[in-house]
PAZAPA-4460 file (N, C-alpha, C; in steps of 0.05 Angstrom, whole numbers, plus 32768, in hexadecimal, padded with zeros to 4 digits):
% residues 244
    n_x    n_y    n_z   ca_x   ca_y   ca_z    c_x    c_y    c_z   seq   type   mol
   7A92   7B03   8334   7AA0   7B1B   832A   7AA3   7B19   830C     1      X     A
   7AA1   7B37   8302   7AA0   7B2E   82E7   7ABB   7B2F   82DB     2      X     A
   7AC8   7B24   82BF   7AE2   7B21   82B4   7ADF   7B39   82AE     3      X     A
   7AF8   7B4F   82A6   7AF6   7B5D   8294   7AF9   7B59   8278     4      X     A
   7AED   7B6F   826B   7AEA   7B68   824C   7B07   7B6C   8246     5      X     A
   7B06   7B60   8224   7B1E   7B60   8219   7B28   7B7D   8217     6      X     A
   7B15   7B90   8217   7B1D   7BB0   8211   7B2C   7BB7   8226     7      X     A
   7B20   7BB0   823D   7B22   7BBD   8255   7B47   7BB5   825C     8      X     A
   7B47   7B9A   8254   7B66   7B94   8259   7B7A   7BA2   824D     9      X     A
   7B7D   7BAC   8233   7B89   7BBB   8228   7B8C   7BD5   822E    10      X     A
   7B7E   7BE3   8239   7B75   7C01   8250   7B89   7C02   825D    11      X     A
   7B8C   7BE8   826E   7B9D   7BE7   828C   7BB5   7BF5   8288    12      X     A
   7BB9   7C0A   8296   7BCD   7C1C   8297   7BE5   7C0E   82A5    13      X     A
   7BFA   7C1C   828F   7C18   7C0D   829B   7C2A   7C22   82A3    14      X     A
   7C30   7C1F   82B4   7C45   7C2F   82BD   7C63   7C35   82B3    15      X     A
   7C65   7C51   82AD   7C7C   7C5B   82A3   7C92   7C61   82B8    16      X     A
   7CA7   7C5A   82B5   7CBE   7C5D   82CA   7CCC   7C6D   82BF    17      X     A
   7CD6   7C7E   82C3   7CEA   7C9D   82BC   7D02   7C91   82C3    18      X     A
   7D16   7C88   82AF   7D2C   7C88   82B0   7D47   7C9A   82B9    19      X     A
   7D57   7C9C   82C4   7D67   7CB2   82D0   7D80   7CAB   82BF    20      X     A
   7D85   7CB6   82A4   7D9E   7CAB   829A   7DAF   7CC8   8292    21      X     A
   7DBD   7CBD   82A5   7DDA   7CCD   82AC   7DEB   7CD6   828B    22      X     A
   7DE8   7CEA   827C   7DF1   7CF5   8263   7E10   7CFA   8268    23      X     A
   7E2B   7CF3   825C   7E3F   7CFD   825D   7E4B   7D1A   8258    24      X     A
   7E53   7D22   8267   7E60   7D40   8269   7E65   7D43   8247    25      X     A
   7E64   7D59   8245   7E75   7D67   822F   7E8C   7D6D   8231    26      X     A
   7EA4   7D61   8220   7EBB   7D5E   8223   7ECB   7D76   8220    27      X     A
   7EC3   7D88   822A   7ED1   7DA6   8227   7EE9   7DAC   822C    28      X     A
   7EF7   7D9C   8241   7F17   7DA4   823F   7F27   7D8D   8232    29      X     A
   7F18   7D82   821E   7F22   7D73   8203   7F26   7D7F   81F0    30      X     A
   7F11   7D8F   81EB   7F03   7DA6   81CF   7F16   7DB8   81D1    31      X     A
   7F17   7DD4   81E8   7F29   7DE3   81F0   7F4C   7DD6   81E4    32      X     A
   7F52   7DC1   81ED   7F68   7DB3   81E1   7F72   7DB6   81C9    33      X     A
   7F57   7D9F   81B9   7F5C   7D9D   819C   7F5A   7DB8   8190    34      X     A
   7F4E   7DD9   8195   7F47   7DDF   8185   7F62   7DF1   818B    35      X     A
   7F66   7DF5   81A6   7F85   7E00   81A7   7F9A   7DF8   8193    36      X     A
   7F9C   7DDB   819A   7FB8   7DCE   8181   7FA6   7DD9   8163    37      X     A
   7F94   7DCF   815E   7F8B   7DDD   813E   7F94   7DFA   813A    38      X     A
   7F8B   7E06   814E   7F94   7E2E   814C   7FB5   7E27   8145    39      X     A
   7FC1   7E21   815D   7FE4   7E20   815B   7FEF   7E18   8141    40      X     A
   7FE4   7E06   8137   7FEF   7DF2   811B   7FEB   7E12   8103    41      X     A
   7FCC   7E1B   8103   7FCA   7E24   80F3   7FE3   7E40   80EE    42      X     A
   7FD8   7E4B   810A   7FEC   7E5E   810E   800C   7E52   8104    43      X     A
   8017   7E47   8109   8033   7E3C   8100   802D   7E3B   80DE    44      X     A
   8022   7E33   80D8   8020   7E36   80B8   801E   7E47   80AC    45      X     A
   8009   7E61   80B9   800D   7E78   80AE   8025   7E89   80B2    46      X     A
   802D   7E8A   80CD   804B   7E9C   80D0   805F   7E83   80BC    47      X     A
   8062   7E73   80BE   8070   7E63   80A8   806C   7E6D   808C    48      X     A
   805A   7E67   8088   8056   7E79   806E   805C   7E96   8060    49      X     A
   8051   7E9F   8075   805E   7EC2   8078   807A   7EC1   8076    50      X     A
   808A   7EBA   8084   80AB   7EB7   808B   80AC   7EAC   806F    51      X     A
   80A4   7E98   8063   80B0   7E8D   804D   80A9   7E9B   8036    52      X     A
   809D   7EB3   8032   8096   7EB9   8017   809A   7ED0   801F    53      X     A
   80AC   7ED7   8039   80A8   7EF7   803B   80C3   7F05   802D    54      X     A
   80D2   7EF8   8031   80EC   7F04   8014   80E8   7F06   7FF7    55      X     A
   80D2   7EF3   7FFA   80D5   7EF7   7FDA   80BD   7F0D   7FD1    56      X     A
   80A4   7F0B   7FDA   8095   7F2C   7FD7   80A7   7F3F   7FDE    57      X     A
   80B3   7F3E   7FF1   80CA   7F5F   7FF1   80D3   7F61   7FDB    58      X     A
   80E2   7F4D   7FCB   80F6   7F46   7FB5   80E1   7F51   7F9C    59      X     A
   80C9   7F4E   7F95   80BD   7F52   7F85   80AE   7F76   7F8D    60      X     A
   80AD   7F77   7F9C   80A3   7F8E   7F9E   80B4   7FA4   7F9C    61      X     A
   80CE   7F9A   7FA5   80E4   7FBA   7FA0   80EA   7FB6   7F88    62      X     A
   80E6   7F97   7F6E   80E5   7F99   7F59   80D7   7FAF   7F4C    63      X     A
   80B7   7FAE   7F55   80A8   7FBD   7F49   80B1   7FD8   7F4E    64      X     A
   80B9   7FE1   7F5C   80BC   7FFB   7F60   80D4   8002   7F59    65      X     A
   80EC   7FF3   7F55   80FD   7FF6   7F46   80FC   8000   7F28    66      X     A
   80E8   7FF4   7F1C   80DF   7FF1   7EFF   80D0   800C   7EFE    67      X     A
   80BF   8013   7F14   80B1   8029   7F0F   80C6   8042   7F13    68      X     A
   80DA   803C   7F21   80EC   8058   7F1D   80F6   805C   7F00    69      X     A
   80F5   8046   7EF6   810C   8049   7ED2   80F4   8056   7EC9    70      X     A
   80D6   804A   7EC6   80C5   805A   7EB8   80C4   8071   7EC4    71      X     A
   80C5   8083   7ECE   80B9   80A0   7EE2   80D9   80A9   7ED5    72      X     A
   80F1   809C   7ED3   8102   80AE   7ECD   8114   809F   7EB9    73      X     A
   8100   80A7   7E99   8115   8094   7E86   8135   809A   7E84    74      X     A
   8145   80BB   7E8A   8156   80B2   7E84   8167   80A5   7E9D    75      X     A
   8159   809A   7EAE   8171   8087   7EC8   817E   8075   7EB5    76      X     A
   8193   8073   7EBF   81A5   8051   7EC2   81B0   8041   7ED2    77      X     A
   81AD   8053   7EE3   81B1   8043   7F01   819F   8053   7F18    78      X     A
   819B   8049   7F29   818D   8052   7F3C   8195   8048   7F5C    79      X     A
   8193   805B   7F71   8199   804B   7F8E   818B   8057   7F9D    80      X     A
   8185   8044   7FB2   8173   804F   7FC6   8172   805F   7FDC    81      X     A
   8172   807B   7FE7   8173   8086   8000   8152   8086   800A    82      X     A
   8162   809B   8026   814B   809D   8038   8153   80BA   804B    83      X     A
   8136   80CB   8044   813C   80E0   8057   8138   80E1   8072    84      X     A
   8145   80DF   8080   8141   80E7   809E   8131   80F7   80A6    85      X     A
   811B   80EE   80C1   810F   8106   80CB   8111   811E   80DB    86      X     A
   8136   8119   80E4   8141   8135   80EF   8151   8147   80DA    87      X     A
   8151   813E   80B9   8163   8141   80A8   8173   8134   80A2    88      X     A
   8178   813E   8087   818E   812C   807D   818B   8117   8069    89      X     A
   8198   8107   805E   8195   80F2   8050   81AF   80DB   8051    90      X     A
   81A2   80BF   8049   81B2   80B5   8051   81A7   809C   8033    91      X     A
   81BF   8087   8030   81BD   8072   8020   81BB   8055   802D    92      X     A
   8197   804B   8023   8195   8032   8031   81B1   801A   802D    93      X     A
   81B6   800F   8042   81C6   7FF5   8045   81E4   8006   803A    94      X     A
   81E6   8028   8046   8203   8020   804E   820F   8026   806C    95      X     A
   8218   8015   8062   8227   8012   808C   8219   8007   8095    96      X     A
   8216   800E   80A7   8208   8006   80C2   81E7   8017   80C0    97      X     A
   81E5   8027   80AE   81D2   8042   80B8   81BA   8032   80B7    98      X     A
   81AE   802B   80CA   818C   8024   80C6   817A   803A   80C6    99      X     A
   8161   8034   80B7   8148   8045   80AC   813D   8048   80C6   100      X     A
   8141   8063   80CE   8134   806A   80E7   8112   8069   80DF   101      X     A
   80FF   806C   80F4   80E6   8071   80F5   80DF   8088   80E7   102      X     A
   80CC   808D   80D4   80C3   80A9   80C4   80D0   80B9   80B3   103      X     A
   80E9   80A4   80AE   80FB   80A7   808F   80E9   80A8   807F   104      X     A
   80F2   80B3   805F   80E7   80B1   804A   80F3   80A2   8039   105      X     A
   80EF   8089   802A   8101   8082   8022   8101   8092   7FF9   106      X     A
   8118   8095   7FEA   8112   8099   7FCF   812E   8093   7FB7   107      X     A
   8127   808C   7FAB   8137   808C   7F96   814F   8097   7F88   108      X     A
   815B   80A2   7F8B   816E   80B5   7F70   817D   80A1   7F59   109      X     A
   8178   80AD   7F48   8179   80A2   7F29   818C   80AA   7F2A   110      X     A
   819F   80A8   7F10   81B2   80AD   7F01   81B5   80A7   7EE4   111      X     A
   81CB   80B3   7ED8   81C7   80BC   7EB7   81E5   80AA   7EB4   112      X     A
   81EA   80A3   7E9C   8200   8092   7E96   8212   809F   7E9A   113      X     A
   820E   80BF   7E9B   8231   80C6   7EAC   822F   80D2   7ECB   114      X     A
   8216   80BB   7ECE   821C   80BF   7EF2   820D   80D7   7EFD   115      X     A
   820B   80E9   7EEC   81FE   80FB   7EF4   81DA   80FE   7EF6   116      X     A
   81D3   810C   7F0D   81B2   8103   7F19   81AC   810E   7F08   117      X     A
   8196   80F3   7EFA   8180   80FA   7EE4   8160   80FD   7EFB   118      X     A
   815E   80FE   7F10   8144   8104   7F22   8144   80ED   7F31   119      X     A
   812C   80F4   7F45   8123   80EC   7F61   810E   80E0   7F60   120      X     A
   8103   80C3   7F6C   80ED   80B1   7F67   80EB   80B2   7F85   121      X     A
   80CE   80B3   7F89   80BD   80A7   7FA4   80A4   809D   7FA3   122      X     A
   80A0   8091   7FB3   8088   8077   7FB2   807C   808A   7FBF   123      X     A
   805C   808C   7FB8   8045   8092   7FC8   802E   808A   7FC9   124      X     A
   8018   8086   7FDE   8003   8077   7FE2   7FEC   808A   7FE6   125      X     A
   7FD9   8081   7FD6   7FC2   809C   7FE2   7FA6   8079   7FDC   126      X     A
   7F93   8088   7FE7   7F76   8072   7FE4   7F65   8078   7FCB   127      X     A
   7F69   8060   7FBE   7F51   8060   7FA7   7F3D   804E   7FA6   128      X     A
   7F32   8051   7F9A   7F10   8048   7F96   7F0D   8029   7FA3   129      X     A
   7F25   8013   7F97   7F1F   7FFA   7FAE   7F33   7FF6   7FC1   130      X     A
   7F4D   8001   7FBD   7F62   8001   7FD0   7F72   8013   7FCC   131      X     A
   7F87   8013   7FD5   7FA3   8028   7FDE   7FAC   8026   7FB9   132      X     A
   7FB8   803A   7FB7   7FC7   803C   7F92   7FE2   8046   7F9D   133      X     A
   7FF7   803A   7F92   800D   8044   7F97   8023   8048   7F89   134      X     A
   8023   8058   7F87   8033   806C   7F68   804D   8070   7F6E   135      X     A
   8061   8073   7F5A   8077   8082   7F5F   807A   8093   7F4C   136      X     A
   8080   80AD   7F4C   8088   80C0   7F43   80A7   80CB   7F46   137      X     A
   80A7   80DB   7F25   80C9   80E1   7F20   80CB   8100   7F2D   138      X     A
   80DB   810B   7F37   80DE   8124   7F3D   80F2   8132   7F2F   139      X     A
   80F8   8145   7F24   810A   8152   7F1A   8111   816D   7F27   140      X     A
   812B   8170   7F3F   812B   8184   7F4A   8131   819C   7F33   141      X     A
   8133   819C   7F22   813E   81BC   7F13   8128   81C5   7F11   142      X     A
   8112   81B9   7F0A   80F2   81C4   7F01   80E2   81C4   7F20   143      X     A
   80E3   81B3   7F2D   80DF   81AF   7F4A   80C0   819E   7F3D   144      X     A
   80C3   8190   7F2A   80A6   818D   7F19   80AA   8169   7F1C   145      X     A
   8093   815C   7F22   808C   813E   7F18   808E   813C   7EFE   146      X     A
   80A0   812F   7EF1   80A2   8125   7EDE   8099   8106   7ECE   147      X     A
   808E   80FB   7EDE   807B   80E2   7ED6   8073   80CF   7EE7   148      X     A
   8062   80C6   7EED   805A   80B3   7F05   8058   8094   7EF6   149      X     A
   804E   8084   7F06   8050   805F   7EFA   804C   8054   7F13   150      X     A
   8032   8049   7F15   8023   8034   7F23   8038   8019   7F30   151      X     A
   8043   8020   7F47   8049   7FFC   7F5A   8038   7FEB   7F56   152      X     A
   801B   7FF1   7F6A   800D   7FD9   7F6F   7FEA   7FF3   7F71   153      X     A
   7FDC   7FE0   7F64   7FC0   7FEE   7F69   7FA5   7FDA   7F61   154      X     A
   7F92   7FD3   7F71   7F7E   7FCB   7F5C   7F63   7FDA   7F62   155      X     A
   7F64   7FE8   7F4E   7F4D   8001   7F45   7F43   7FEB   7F34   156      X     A
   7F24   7FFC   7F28   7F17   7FE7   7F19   7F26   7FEA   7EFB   157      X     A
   7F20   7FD2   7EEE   7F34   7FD6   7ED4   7F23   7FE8   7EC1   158      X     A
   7F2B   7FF6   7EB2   7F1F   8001   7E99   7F0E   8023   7EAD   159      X     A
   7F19   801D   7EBC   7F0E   8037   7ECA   7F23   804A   7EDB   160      X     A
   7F2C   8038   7EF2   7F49   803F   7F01   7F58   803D   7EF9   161      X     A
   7F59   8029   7EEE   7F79   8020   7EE1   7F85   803E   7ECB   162      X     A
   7F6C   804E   7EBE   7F77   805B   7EAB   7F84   8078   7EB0   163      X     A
   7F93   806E   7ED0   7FA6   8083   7EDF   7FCD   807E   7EC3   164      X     A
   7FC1   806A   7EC2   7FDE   805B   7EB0   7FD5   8059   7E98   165      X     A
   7FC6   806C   7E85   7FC1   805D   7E69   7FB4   807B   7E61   166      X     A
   7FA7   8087   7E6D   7F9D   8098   7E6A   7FB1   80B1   7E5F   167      X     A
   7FB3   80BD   7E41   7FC7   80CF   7E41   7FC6   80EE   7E46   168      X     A
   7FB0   80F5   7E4A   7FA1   8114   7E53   7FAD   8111   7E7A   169      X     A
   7FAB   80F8   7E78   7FAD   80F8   7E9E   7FC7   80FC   7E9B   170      X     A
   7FD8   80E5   7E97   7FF3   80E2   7E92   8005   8104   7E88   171      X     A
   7FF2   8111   7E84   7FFD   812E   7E79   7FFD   813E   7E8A   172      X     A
   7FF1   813A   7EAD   7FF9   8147   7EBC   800D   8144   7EC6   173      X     A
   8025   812D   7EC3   8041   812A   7EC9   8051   8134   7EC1   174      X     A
   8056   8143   7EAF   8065   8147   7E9D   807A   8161   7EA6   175      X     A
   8068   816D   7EBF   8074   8184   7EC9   805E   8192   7EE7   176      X     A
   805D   817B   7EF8   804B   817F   7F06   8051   8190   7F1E   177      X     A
   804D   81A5   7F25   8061   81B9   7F32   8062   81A4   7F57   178      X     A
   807C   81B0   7F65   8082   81A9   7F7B   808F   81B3   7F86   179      X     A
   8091   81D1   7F84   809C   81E4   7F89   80A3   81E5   7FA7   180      X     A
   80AF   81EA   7FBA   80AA   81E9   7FD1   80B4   820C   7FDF   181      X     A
   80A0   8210   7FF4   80A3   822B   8007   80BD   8247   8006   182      X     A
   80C3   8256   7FFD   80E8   8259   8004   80EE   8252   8018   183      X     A
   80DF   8247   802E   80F7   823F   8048   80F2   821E   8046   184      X     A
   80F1   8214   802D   80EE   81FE   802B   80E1   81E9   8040   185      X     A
   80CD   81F1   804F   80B4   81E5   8063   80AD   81CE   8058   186      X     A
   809C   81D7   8043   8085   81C8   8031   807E   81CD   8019   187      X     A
   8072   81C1   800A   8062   81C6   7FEF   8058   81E3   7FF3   188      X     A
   805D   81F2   7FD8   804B   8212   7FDF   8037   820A   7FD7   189      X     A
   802D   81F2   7FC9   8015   81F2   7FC0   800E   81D7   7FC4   190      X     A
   7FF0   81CE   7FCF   7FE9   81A9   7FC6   7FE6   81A8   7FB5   191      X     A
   7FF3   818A   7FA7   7FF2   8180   7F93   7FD2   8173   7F99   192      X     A
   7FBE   8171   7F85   7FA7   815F   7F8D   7F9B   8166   7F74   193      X     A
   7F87   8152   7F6D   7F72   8144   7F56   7F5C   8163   7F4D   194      X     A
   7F53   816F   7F36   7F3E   8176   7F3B   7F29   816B   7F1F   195      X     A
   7F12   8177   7F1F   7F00   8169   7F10   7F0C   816A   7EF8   196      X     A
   7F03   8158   7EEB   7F0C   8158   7ED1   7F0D   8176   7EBF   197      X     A
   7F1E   8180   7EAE   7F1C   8197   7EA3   7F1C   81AE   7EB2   198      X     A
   7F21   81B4   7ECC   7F1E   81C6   7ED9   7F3F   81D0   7EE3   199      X     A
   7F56   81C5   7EDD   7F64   81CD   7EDB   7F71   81E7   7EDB   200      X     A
   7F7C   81F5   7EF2   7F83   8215   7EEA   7FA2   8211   7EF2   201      X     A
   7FAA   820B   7F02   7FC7   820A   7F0C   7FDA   81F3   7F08   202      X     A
   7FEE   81F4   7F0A   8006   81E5   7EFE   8008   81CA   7F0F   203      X     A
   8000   81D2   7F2D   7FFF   81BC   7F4B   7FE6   81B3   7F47   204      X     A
   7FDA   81B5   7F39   7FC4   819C   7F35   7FC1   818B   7F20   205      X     A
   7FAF   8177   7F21   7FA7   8159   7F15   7F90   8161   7F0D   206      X     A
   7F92   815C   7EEE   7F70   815C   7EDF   7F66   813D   7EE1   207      X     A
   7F54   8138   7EF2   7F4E   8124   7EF7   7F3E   810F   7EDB   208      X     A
   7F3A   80FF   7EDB   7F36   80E8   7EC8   7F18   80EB   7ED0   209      X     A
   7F07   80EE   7EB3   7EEC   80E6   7EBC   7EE0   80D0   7EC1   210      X     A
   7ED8   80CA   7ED5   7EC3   80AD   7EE0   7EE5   80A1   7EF9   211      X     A
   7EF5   80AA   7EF4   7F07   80A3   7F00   7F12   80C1   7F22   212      X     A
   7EFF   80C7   7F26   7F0D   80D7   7F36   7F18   80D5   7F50   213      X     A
   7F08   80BB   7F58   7F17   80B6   7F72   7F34   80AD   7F72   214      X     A
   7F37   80A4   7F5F   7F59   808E   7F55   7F66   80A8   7F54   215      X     A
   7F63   80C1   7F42   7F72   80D5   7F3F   7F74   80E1   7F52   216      X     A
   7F5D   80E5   7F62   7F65   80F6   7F86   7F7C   80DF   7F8D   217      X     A
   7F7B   80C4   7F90   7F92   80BB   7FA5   7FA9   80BF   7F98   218      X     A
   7FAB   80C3   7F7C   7FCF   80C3   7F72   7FD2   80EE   7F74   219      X     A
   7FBB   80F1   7F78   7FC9   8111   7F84   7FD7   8110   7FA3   220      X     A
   7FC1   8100   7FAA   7FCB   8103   7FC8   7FE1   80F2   7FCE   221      X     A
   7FEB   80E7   7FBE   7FFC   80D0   7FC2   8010   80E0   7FBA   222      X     A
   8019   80F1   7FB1   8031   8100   7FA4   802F   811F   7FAA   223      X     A
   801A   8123   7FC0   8020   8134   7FCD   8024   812E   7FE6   224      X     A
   801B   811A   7FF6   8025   8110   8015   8040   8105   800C   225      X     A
   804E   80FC   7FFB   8069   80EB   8000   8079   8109   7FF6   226      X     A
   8075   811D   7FDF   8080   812F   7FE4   808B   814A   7FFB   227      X     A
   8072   8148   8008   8069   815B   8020   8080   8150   803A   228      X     A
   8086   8130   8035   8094   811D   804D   80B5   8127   803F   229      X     A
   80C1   8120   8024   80D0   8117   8016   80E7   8138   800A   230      X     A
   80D5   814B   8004   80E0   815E   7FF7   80F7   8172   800C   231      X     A
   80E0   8178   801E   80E6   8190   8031   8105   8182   8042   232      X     A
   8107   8167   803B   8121   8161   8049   8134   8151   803A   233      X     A
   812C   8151   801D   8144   814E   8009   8151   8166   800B   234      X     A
   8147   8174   7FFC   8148   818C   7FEB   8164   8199   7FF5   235      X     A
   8160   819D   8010   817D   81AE   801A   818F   819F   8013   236      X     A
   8191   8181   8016   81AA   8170   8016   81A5   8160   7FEB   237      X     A
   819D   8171   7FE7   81A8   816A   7FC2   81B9   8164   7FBB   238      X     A
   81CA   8179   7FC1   81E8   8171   7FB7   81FB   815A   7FBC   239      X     A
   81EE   814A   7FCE   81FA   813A   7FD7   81F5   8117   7FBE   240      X     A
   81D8   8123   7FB1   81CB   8111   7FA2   81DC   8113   7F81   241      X     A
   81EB   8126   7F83   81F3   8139   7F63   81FF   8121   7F57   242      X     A
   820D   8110   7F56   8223   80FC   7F50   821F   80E4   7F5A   243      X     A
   821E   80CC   7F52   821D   80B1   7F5B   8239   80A8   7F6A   244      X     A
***
């Protein structure tokens, strides 16, 4: 018999055995665990957070709007805060017991160093070009006319939006912006709202800012929705505002 050659030995097929190796589970009600406590922790930090810095944004924000009532009505010297009721009426935040029912308005009345109402401030919100703009405006019931508005909080683009506050042709529709309201005192006889630049015919409208017109539609509509909420249910109860 013959040997085999050296080639031939190296040929000889070897047998592969298939291993059966058992892989460990995926630890899923580990994961589920850890990522629960991670959510919880986080969550606790953010409501922590919130709670901890939430007095003091209130504190700064009724600043700002405090500040914007002295501008809208230079001659105030004091000022306090009410709120009109939505069945009528008016009432003064934080006295007594009276809490701010649902769909109050809340607004301002100024006063003059002898006490007597120098006008009416309300905050209003309308949508501009990258977010909400929120204005307050002065009211002067003898003229029934806006007397000057001043920016809370807004970020329009700068050198464009912004020139709702800098702009003095714009700023010249305040000065006596009608707000007349219905004789059965309903509503506005007229909307207040933006129109194109220069096109101006009536006393209830906004000559809008060129390249700026969306910013100027939201501070129309912003001082005509808080008026439209705010007027029709002062107005009867005035007298009650006459004297500090």
């Amino acid at each position: 018999m013959n040997e085999p050659s050296s080639t031939e030995k190296k040929l000889i097929p070897i047998s592969v055995v298939a291993l059966d190796i058992a892989l460990p589970e995926s630890p899923t009600g580990a994961m589920i665990r850890t990522l629960g406590l991670v959510s919880a922790i986080c969550g606790l930090i953010i409501v922590g957070a919130y709670q901890g810095t939430y007095d003091a944004v209130a504190a700064n924000k009724r600043i700002a709007a405090e500040r914007a009532v002295f501008r809208v009505l230079p001659k105030a010297k004091t000022i306090a805060e009410f709120f009109a009721q939505p069945g009528g009426g008016i009432a003064k935040v934080g006295a007594g017991d009276t809490a701010i029912p649902p769909g109050a308005v809340k607004f301002f009345a100024a006063y003059d160093d002898a006490g007597k109402l120098a006008g009416i401030a309300a905050e209003g919100v309308g949508k501009g070009y990258a977010d909400n703009v929120r204005i307050m405006f002065g009211y002067q019931p003898d003229c029934q006319c806006v007397v000057g508005i001043g920016v809370v909080a807004m970020r329009e683009t700068p050198g464009i939006g912004d020139k709702i506050i800098t702009d003095k042709d714009f700023l010249a529709n305040f000065t006596a912006l009608d707000l007349r309201l219905k004789a059965d005192l309903s509503m506005l006889a007229n909307e207040v709202k933006a129109v194109k630049h220069g096109s101006k015919t009536a006393a209830w409208q906004i000559d809008a800012i060129a390249g700026a017109t969306i910013t100027s539609r939201a501070v129309g509509k912003a001082i005509n929705d808080s008026a439209q909420a705010l007027l029709p249910r002062l107005l009867p109860h005035l007298e009650k505002l006459k004297t500090s």
